[in-house]
Backbone as CSV, one residue per row, in Angstrom:
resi,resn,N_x,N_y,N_z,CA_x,CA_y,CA_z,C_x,C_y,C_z
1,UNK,35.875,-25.688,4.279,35.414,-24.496,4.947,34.399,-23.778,4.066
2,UNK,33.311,-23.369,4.401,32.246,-22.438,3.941,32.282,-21.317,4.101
3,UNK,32.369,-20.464,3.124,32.287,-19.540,2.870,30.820,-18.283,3.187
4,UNK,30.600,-17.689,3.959,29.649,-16.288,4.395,29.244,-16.065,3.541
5,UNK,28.557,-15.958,2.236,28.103,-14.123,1.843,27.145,-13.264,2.653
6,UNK,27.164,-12.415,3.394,26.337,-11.513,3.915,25.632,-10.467,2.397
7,UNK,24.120,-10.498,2.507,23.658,-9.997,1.677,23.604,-8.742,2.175
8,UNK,23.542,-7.557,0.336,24.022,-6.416,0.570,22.928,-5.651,0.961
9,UNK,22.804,-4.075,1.910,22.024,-3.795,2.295,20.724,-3.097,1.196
10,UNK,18.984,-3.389,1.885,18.334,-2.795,0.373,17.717,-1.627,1.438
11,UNK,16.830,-0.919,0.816,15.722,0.184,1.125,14.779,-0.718,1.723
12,UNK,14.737,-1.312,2.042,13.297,-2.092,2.518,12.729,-0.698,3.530
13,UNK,11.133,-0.978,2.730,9.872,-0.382,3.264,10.280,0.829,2.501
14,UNK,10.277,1.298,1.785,10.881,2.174,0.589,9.833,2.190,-0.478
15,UNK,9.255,3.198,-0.961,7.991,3.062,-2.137,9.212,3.833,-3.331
16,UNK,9.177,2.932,-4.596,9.726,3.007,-5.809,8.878,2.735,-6.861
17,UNK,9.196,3.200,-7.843,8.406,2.686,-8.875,9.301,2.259,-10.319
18,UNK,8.860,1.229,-11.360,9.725,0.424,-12.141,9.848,1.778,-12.883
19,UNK,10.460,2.016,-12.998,11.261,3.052,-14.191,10.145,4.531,-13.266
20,UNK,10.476,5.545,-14.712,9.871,6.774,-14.273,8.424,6.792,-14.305
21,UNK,7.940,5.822,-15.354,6.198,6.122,-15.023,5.481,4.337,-15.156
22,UNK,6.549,3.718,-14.488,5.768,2.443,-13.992,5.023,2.409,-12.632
23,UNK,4.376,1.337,-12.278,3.812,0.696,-11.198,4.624,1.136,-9.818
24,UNK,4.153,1.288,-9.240,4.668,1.496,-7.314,4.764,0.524,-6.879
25,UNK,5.943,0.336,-6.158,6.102,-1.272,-5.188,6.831,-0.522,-3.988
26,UNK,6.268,-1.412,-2.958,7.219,-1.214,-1.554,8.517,-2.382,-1.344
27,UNK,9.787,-2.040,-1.087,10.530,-2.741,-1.502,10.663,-3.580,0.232
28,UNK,10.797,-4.896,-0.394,10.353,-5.634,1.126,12.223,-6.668,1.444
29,UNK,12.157,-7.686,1.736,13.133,-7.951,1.483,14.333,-8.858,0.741
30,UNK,15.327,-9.336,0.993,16.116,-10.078,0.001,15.814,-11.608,0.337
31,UNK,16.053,-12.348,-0.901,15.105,-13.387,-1.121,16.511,-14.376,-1.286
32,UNK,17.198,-14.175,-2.365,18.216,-14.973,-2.662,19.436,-14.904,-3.683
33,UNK,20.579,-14.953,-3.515,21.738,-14.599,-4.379,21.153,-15.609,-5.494
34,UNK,22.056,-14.237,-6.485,21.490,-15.588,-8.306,23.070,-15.783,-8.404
35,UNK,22.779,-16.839,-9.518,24.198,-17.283,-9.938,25.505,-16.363,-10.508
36,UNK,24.652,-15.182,-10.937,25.306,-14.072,-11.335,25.944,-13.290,-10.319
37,UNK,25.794,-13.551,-9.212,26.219,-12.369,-8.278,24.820,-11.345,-7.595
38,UNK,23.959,-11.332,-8.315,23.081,-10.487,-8.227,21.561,-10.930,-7.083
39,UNK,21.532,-9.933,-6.444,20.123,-11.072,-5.699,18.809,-10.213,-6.248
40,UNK,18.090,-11.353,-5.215,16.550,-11.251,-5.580,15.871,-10.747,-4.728
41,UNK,14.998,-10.128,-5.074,14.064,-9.278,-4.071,13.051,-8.991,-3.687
42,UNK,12.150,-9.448,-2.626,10.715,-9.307,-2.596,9.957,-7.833,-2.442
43,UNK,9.201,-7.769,-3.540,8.506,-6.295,-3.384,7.239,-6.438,-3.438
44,UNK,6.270,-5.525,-3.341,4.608,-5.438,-2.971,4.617,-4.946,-3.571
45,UNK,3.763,-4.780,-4.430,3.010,-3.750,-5.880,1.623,-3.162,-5.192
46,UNK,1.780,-1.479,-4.576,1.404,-0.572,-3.822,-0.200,-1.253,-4.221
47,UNK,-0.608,-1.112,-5.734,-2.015,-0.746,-6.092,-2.763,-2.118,-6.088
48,UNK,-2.161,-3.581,-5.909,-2.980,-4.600,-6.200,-2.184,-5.390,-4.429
49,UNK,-1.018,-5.199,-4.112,-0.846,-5.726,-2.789,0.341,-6.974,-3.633
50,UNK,0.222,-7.251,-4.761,0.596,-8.811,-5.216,2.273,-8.608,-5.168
51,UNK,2.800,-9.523,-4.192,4.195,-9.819,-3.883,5.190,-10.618,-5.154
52,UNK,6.432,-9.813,-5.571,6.768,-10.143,-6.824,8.161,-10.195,-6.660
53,UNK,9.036,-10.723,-6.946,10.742,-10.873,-6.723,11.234,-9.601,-8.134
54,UNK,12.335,-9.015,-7.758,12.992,-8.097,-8.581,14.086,-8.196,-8.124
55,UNK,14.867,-7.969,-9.049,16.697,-7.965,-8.998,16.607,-6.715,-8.556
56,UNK,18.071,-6.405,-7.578,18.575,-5.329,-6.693,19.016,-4.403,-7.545
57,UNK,19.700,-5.372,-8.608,20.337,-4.145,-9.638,19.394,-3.388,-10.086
58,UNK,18.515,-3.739,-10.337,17.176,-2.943,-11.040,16.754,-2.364,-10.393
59,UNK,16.035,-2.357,-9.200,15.960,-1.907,-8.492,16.792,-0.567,-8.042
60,UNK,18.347,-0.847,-7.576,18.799,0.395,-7.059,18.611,1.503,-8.785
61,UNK,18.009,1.063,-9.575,18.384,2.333,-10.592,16.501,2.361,-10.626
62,UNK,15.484,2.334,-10.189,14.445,2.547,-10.094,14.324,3.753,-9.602
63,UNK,13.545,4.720,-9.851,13.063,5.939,-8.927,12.393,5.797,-7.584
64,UNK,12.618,6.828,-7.021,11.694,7.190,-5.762,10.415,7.517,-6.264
65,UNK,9.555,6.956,-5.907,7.924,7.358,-6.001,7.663,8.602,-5.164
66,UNK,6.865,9.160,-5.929,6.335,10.267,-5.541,5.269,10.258,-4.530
């Protein structure tokens, strides 16, 4: 029998930025569970457009962009 994981819910379409005075990304969506438990995440980097994977964990402790 196989087992579900339903991935956990993100902010998608959400503008954040990496810490308090990093880069702006729009947070797009989930990509794939890591071996850790932790998934992966597709985001847009506001100022160049270029699509980049980021962990959720990191993410949920990222700021709201201004």
């Amino acid at each position: 029998m196989h087992t579900v994981i339903l991935p956990p819910p993100v902010p998608t379409g959400r503008i954040k930025s990496f810490g308090p005075v990093g880069p702006k990304y729009t947070v797009g969506e989930i990509l794939r569970q890591l071996p850790d438990g932790d998934w992966m995440v597709e985001v847009t980097l506001v100022e160049t457009g270029e699509k980049v994977e980021h962990k959720l964990t990191n993410l949920r402790d990222d700021p709201e962009a201004a």
